[in-house]
SEVEX-523318 format. One record per residue (C-alpha): residue number from 1; residue in one letter; z, y, x. Coordinates in steps of 0.001 Angstrom, whole numbers. Layout:
# residues N
<NUM, 'a', <Z, Y, X>> ...
This chain:
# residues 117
<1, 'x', <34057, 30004, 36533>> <2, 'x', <33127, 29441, 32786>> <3, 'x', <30975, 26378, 32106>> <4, 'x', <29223, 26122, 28724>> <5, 'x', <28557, 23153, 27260>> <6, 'x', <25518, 22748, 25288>> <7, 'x', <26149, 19325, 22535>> <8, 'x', <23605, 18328, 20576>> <9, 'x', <24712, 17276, 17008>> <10, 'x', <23049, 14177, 17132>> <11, 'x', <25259, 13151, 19656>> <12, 'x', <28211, 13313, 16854>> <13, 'x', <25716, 11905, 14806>> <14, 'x', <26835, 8285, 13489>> <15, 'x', <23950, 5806, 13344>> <16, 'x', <22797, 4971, 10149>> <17, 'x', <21024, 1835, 9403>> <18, 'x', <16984, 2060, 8573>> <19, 'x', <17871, -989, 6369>> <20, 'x', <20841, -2381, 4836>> <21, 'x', <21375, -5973, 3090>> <22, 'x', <24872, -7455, 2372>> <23, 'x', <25161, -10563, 3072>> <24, 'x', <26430, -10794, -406>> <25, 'x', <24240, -9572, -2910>> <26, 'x', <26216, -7202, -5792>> <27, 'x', <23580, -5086, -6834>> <28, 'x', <19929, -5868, -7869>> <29, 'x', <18433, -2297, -6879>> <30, 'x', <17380, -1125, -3540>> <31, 'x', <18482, 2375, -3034>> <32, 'x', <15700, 4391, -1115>> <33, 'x', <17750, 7549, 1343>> <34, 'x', <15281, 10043, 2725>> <35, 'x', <17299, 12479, 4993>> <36, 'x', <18810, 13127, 8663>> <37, 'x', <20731, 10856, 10595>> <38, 'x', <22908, 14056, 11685>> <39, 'x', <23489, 14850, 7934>> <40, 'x', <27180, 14485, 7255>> <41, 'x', <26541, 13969, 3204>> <42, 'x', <23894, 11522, 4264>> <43, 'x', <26165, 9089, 6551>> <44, 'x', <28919, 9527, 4137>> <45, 'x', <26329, 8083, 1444>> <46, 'x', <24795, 5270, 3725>> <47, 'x', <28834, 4410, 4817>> <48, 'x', <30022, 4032, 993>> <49, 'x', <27070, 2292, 104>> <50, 'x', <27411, 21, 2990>> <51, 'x', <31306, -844, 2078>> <52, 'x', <30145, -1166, -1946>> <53, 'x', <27122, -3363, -1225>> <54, 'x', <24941, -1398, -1754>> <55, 'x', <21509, -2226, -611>> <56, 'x', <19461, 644, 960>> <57, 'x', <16371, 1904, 3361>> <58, 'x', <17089, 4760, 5425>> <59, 'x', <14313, 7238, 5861>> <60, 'x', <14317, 9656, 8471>> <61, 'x', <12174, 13244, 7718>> <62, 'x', <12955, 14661, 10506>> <63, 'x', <11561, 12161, 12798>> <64, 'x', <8608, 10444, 10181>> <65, 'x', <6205, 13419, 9116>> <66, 'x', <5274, 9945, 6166>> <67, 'x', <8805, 10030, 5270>> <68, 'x', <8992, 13673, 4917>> <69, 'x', <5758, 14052, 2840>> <70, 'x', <6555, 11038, 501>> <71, 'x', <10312, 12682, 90>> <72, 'x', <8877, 16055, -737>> <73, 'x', <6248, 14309, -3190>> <74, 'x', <9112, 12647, -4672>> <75, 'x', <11045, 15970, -5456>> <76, 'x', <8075, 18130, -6908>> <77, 'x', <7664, 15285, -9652>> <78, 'x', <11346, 16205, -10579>> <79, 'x', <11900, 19611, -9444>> <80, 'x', <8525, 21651, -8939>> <81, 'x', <8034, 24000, -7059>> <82, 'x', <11209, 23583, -5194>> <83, 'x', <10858, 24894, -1442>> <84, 'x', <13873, 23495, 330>> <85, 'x', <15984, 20662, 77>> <86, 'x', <19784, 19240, 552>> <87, 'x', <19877, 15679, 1507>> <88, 'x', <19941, 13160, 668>> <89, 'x', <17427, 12529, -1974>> <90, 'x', <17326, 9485, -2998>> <91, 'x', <15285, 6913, -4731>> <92, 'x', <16886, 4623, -7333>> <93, 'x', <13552, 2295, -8628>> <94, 'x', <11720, 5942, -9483>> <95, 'x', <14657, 7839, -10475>> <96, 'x', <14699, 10679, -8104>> <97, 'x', <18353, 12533, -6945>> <98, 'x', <17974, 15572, -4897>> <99, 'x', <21884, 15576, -3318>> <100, 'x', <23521, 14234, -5943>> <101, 'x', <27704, 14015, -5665>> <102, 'x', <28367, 10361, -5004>> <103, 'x', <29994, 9336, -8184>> <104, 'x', <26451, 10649, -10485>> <105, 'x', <24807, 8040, -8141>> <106, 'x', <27106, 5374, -8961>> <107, 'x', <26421, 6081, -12912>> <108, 'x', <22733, 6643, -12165>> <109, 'x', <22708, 3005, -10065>> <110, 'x', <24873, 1065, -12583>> <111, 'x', <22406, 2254, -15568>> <112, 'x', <19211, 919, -13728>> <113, 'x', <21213, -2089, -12838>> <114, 'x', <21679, -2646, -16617>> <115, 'x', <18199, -2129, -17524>> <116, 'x', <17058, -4861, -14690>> <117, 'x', <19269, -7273, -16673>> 
């Protein structure tokens, strides 16, 4: 007898946070993360942000039709007409990323940081 097993992804999923503050605060900028909680790139962000101190909201558009629309809003004022999307995107105080690689972010992050200073 062959049984198939039917596994959701989200039950590989790791959790990720709707809101992260370290206890100690490093960075000045709260990093907004619109994506999927079953998005490998998008744990792998919230994880390395989490062990850098990074501050963050979590934003999930595939459970938060808001979330979505404010996300896609977000990208057509950097990329218009764009129909479809990696995640995550993220927010840095305006400056939109649409899947950046990690390290861009850390540049992008440490510039705002300087301007806030």
């Amino acid at each position: 007898m062959l049984l198939i097993f039917l596994l959701s992804s989200s039950l590989f999923a790791k959790t990720i946070p709707e809101k992260f503050t370290p206890k100690e605060k490093l960075h000045s900028v709260v990093v907004l993360i619109y994506g999927s909680p079953a998005c490998g790139h998008c744990q792998r962000f919230s994880s390395n942000m989490q062990k850098q101190g990074i501050p963050f909201v979590f934003y999930d558009v595939t459970r938060n039709e808001k979330y979505n629309e404010e996300m896609w809003q977000k990208i057509w004022m950097v990329k218009p007409g764009l129909t479809s999307v990696s995640f995550p995107v993220l927010d840095i105080k305006g400056r939109v990323l649409v899947s950046p690689k990690y390290e861009k972010f850390v540049k992008v992050l440490q510039k705002m940081e300087k301007r806030n200073q």
